[in-house]
C-alpha positions in Angstrom: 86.9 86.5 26.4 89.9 86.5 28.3 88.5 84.5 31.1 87.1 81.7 28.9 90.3 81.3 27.2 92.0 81.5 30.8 90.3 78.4 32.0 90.6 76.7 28.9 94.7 77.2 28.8 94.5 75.6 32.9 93.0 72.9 31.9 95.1 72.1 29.4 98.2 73.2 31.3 97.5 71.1 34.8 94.6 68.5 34.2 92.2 69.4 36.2 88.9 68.3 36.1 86.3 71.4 34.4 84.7 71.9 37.6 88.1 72.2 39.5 89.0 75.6 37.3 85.2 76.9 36.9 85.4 76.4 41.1 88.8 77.9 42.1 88.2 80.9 43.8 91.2 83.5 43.8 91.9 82.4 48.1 92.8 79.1 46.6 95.5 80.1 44.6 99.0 80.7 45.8 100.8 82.4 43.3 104.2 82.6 45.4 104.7 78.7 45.6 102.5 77.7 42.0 100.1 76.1 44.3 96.2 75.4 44.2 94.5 74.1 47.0 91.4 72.7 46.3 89.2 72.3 49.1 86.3 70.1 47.1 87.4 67.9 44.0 86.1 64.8 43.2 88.4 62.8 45.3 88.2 65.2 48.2 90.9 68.2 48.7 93.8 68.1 46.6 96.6 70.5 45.9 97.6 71.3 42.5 101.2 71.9 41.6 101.3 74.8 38.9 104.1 74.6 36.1 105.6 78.2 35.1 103.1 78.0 31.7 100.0 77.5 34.1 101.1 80.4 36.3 101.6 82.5 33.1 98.0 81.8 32.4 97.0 82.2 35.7 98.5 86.3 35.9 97.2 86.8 32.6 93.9 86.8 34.1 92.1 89.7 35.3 90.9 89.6 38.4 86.8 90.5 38.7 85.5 88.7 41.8 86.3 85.8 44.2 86.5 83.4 41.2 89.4 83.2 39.1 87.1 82.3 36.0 84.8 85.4 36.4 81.3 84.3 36.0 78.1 87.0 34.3 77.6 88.1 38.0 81.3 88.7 39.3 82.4 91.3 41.8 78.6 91.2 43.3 77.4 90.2 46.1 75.7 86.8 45.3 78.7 86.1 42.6 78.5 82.4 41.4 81.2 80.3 39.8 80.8 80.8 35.7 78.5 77.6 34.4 80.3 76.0 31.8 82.4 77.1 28.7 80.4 75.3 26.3 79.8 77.8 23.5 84.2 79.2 23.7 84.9 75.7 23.5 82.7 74.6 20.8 83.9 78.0 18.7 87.5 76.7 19.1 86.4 72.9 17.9 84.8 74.5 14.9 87.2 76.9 14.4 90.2 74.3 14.7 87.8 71.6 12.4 87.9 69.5 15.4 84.8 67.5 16.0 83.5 65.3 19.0 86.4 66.9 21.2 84.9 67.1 24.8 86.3 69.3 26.9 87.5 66.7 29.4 89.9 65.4 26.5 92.0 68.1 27.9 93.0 65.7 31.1 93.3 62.7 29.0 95.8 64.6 27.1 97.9 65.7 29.8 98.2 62.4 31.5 98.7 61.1 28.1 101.6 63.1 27.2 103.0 62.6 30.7 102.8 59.2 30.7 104.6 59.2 27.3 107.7 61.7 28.3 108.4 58.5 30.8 107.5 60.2 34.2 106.2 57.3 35.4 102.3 56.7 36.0 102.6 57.4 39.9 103.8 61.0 39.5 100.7 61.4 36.7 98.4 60.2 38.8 99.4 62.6 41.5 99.4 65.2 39.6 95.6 64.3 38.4 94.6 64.1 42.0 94.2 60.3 41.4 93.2 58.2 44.9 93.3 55.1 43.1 96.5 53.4 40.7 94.0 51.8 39.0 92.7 54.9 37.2 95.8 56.1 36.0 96.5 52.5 34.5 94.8 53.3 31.2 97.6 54.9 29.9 100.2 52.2 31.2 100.8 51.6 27.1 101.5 54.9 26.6 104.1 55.3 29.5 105.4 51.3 27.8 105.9 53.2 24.8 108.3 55.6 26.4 109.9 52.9 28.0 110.6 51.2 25.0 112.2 54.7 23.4 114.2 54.8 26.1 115.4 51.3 26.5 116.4 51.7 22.5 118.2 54.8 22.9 120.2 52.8 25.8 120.9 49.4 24.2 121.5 51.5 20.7 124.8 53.0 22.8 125.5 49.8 24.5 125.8 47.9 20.9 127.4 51.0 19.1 130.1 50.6 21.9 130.0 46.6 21.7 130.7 47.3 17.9 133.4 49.9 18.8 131.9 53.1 17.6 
């Protein structure tokens, strides 16, 4: 369904942690500045910066209830945040041939692909909402690797012009 899907694309598309989309009630979200504000994560509040792709998910969704990942009981009066996304996500694995893919691979890949485009592991770990450097470190030799592209791609133009090419 179009809400299982939803959350799936926002975790994939900011990092968060499952609990963080299955959570975020429609008051948290401020479409006009790409904004979550998360009141309870697992380091505390933490705001969320949306890109335009996570935004795009996010209006795709409909909106039944408080939550923005509508649950079995939404729109009612003891509505709950949706459980888990277990049996979407383990169609998806299958379907993809995929196996022992968790769920919270999702944030690993984001910080790992952000800490390869060179961004620097302080601005990935504030974008994960993380309190402590430390965390983020694991994927210091990814963010080396991106360092090393780009100190190629510089020295490569430096000797070309040494050469006088």
């Amino acid at each position: 369904g179009p809400h299982a899907v939803g959350a799936i694309r926002l975790l994939m598309l900011t990092g968060c942690r499952l609990r963080e989309i299955l959570d975020l009630e429609w008051a948290h979200v401020d479409a006009e500045r790409g904004l979550l504000f998360l009141p309870d994560s697992k380091t505390g509040r933490k705001t969320v910066v949306l890109s335009s792709f996570a935004q795009d998910a996010l209006t795709a969704l409909p909106r039944v209830g408080r939550y923005v990942i509508a649950g079995r009981d939404a729109g009612t009066k003891g509505e709950q945040p949706r459980a888990d996304i277990k049996k979407p996500w383990s169609a998806i694995c299958s379907r993809a041939g995929l196996e022992g893919l968790r769920i919270h691979d999702l944030r690993h890949s984001f910080a790992s692909v952000g800490a390869g485009s060179g961004l620097g592991l302080s601005v990935v770990g504030d974008l994960l909402g993380h309190t402590d450097s430390k965390t983020t470190a694991r994927y210091a030799h990814i963010a080396a690797e991106a360092s090393r592209r780009a100190a190629e791609a510089i020295a490569g133009q430096i000797a070309a012009a040494m050469e006088g090419k």
